[in-house]
C-alpha positions as CSV (number, residue, x, y, z in Angstrom):
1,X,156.3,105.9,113.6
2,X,159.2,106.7,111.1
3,X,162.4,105.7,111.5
4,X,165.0,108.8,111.6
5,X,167.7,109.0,109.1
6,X,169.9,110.1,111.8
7,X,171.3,107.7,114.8
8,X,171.4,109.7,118.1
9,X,175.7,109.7,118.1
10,X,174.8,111.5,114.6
11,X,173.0,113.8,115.7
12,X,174.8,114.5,118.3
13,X,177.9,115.7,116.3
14,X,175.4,118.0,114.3
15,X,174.5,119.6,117.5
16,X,178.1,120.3,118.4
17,X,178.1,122.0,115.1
18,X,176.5,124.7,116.6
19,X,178.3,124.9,119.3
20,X,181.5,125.4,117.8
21,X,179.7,128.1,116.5
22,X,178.1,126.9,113.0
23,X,174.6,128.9,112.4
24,X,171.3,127.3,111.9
25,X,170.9,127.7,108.6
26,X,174.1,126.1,107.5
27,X,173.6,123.3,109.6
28,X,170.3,122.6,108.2
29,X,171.7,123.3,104.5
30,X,174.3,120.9,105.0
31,X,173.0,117.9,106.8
32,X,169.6,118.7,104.7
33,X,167.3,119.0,107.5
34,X,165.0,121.7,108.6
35,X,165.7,124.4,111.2
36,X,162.4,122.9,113.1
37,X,164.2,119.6,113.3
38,X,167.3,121.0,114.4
39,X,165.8,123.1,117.3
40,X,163.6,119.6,118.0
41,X,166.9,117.7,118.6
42,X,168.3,120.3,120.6
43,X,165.3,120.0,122.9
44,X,165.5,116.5,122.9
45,X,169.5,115.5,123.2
46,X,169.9,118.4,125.5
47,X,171.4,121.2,123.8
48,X,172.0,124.9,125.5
């Protein structure tokens, strides 16, 4: 299995991102992953 580029305190301040009310797509621009991926971590680090 691949190794993320991300470490989970990483990804954890993308998530709060959105939270603070950042959309998808600019997230995903910026931090150059795909909306998939984002939705994935959300799921998996407990987002809303």
């Amino acid at each position: 299995m691949r190794k993320s580029k991300f470490s989970p305190s990483q990804i954890a301040k993308i998530l709060n991102e959105f939270d603070l009310g950042k959309d998808v797509d600019t997230i995903a621009r910026d931090h150059g992953v795909s909306k998939a991926t984002f939705y994935k971590w959300r799921q998996r680090y407990g987002g809303k």
